[in-house]
N, C-alpha and C positions, 0 to 999 in steps of 0.2 A: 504493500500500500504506500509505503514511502516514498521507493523507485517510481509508482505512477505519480503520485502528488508531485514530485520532481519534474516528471518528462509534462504532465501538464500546466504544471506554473512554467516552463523553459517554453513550449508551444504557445502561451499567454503572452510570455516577451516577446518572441518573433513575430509574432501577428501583429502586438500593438506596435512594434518598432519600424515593420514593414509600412503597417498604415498610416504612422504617421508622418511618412515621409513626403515633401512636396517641395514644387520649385516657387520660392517667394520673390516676387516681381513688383519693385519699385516703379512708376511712371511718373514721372513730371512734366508739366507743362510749362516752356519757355516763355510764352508770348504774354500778353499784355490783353490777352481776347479769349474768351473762350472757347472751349474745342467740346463738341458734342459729336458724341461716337463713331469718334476715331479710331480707327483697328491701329491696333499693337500688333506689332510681329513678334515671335520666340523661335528661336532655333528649335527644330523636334530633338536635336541631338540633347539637346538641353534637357528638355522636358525627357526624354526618354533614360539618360544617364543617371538624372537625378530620383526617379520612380523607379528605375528598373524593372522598366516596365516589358511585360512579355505580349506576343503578337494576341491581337483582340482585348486587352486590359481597356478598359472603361476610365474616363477620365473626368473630371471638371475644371471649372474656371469659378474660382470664388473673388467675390471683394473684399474689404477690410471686417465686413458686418457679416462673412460667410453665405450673401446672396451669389447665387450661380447668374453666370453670365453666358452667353451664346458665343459658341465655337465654331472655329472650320478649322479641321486637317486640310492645309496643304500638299499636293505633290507635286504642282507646276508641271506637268505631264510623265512624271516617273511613276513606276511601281513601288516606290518607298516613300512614307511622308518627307517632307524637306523644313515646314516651318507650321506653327499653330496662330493662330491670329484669334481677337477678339475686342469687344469695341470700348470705347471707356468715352470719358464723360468731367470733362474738369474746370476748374475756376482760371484767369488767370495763376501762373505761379504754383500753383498746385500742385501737390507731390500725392501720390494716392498709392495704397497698397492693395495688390490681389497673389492669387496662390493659387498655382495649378497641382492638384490632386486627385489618386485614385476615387474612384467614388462612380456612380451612376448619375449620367445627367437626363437634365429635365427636357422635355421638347420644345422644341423654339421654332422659329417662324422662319421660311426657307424666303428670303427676299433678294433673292438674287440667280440669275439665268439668262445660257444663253444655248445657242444649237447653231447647225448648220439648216437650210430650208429649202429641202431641194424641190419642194411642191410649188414654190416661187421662185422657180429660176432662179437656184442657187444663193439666196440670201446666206451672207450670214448676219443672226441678230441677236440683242440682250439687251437685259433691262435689271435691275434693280428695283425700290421699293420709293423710285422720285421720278423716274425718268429713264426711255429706251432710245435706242440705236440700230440702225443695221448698215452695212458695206456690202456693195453687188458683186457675184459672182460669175464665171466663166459662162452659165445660159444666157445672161443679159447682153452678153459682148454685141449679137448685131445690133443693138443698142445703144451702140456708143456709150457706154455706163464711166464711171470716172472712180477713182479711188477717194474719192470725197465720202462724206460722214452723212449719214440721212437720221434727223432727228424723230423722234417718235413720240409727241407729248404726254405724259400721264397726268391722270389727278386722281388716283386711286393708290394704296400701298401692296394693293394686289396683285401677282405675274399675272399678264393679260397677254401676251406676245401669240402664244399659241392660241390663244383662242381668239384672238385678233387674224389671225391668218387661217382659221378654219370656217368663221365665217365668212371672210372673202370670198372663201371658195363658196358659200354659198349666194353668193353676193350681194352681200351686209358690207357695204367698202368699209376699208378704215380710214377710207381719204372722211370720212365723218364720223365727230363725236354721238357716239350712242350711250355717251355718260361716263365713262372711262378714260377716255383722251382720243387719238387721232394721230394722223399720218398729215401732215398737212404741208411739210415744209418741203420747198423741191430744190433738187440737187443737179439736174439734169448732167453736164460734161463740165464740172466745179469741184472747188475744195468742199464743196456742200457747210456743216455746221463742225468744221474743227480738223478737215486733212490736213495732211502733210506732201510737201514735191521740191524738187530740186526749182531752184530759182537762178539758171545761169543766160548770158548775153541777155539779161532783160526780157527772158521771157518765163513764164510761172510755167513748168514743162506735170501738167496732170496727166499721170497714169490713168488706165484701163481696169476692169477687174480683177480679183485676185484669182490667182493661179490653183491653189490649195491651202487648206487648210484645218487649225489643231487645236482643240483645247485641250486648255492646260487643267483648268478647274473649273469647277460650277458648284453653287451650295447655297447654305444661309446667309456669310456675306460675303463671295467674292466668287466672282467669274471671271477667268482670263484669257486668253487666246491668241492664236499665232496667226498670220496670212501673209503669205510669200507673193510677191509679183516678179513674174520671171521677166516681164519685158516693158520696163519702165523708159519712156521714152529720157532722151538726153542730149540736146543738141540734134546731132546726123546719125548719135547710133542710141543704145539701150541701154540700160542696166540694168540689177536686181534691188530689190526691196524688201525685208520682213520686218510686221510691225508686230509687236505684241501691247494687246491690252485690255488692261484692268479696270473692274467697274466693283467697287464697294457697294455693299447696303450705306443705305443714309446720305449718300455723296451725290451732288449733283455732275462730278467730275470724275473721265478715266484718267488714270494714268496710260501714257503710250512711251515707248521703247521703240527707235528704229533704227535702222543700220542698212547700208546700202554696199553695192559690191558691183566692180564691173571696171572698166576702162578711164579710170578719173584718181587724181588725189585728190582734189578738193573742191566742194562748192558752196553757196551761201542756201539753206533750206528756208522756207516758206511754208510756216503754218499759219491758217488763218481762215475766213469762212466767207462766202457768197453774198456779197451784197444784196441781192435782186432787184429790183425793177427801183424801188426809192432807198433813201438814205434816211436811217433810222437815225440813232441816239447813240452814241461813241463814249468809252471812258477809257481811257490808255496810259501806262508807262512805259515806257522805253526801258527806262536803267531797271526798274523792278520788274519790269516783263511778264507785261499782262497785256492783253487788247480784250474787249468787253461789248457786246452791241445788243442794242433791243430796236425791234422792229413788229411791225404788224405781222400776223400769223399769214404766211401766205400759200398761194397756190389751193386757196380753200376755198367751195363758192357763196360761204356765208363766214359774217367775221367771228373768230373764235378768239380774242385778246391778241396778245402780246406774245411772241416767242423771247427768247431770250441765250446765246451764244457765249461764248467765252476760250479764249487759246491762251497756255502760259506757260514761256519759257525759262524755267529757274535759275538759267544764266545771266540774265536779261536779253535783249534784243538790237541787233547789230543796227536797225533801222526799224521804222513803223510807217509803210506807203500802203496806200490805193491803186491798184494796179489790175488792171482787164474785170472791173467790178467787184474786187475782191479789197477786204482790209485784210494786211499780212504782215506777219513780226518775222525778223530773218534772223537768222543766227547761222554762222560756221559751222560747216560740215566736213569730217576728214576722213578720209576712206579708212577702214578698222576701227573706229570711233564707234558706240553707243550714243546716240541720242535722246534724250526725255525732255517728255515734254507733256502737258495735259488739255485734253480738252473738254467741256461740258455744255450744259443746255438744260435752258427751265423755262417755266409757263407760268403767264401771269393768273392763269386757272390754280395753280397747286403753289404754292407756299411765296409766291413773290407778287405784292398786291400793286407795285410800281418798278419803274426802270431805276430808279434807284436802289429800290432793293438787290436790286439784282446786281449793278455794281456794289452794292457794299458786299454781297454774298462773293462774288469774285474776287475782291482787294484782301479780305479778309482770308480767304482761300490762300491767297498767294503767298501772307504772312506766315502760316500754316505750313505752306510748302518750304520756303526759306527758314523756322524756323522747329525742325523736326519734332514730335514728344521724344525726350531723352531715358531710355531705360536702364534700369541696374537688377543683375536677376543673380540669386544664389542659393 
């Protein structure tokens, strides 16, 4: 009886020493502005080393008050996770504690998706729980389609993408609001609401459809994706193009990532968005590198508000011109380089009641980007 009483107080330590182990994550917030739920990144190596965690182990995300908080495993398109992410919520100056632990978590709301659409000529699309997007594919090509952004307004926190494209097909368009949002903004052979293109002899050189393409992730909050353009034009000859990018729950902004490959060392890039037909309402920095515009909802045949655009470069911007209809920020571009840059889009229907708003939402954003949340984890 003694031998057991022993092996089960010994059984009693390892369990509770096992349990109670967790990685504790520091966030701080630099700025001077508040940040509402902003995903934190964590190495999985991290979280994984410090749980010892075996394959399929159950995990949480708590805060300092031990409320669980909504997760996504990363794997950026690998077979093995690579980072864990989740969203936080702070004052200026703020420093906040949470802890990743074994445990069963609770269900949380999947606000973020995206697909490939090959029942429309090859879309690809995604949307989060503010606002969607889609970039045309290889069936649209006799179409002269462009590597421009097509905005997709929502006013709902609901995934409606798919079911926005199965009623089409029954033809319920989403070129109209049916109380959900709308397709309303046209793109036609443009940077549309946030592309990217080489900007060399003075002329904005827009691509064609993409070639292929890959997602990396999809989930509660974050979708991300690849798409290759094998034949970007450039001057007299071509080049290559992959962009990748990411769309948060809660954000009205992706991040994008591009890189280019082909017969050049160097050009000046051009991101930026479609003016069309009239000149809306402008708010821009050059040295903080942002360009910002609001405009009438167009291409719709009844008025639906205000759309709202946004492109920002964290380097700043080499110049800020109007150029073949288009507002565009330039920045250098060096062959083997990574480029980042962000673009987004809102509606004066969902959470921006004026053009103001909507720049302050952008400048604000911008500080945000230049001024990362700082983490300490152990």
């Amino acid at each position: 009886m003694k031998m057991l009483g022993l092996l089960l107080f010994s059984l009693f330590i390892m369990v509770g020493c096992s349990g109670g182990k967790e990685l504790k994550i520091s966030v701080m917030n630099p700025a001077l502005t508040d940040r509402h739920n902003e995903m934190v990144t964590v190495a999985w190596n991290a979280v994984s080393e410090k749980l010892q965690l075996t394959e399929g182990g159950a995990i949480i995300v708590v805060d300092s008050a031990d409320n669980q908080l909504p997760y996504q495993i990363l794997y950026q398109g690998n077979e093995t996770p690579v980072s864990i992410i989740f969203p936080v919520t702070l004052k200026p100056c703020e420093t906040a504690h949470y802890a990743i632990k074994k445990g069963m978590p609770d269900s949380f709301a999947i606000r973020t998706f995206g697909r490939y659409v090959p029942e429309r000529k090859d879309d690809f699309a995604w949307e989060n729980d503010r606002i969607a997007f889609r970039m045309y594919g290889p069936a649209l090509t006799p179409e002269n389609p462009s590597n421009g952004v097509d905005v997709i307004l929502k006013r709902t926190e609901a995934l409606f993408l798919d079911g926005m494209y199965e009623n089409d097909a029954k033809g319920i368009s989403y070129h109209v609001d049916h109380g959900s949002g709308l397709d309303c903004y046209k793109v036609a052979h443009t940077l549309g609401g946030g592309g990217i293109a080489p900007f060399f002899h003075d002329t904005l050189w827009i691509g064609g459809a993409y070639s292929s393409y890959k997602v990396l992730d999809t989930g509660a909050l974050r979708t991300s994706f690849e798409l290759a353009y094998d034949s970007v034009p450039f001057g007299n000859k071509h080049i290559t193009q992959k962009i990748t990018v990411t769309l948060d729950a809660f954000s009205q902004f992706n991040q994008a990532t591009v890189t280019y490959d082909g017969d050049f060392e160097s050009f000046e890039l051009a991101g930026g968005f479609w003016l069309h037909n009239e000149m809306g309402n402008i708010r821009s920095s050059q040295d903080f590198g942002y360009i910002a515009y609001a405009e009438n909802a167009s291409d719709s045949p009844i008025p639906v508000g205000r759309t709202y655009i946004g492109v920002i470069f964290p380097q700043g911007m080499n110049n800020i011109i109007q150029h073949d209809a288009h507002l565009l920020g330039l920045a250098d571009y060096v062959k083997g380089n990574t480029f980042t840059y962000y673009f987004g889009a809102g509606w004066s229907k969902w959470g921006f009641d004026s053009d103001e708003a909507w720049f302050d939402y952008v400048e604000r954003y911008t500080w945000h980007v230049h001024q990362p949340l700082i983490l300490n984890y152990q």
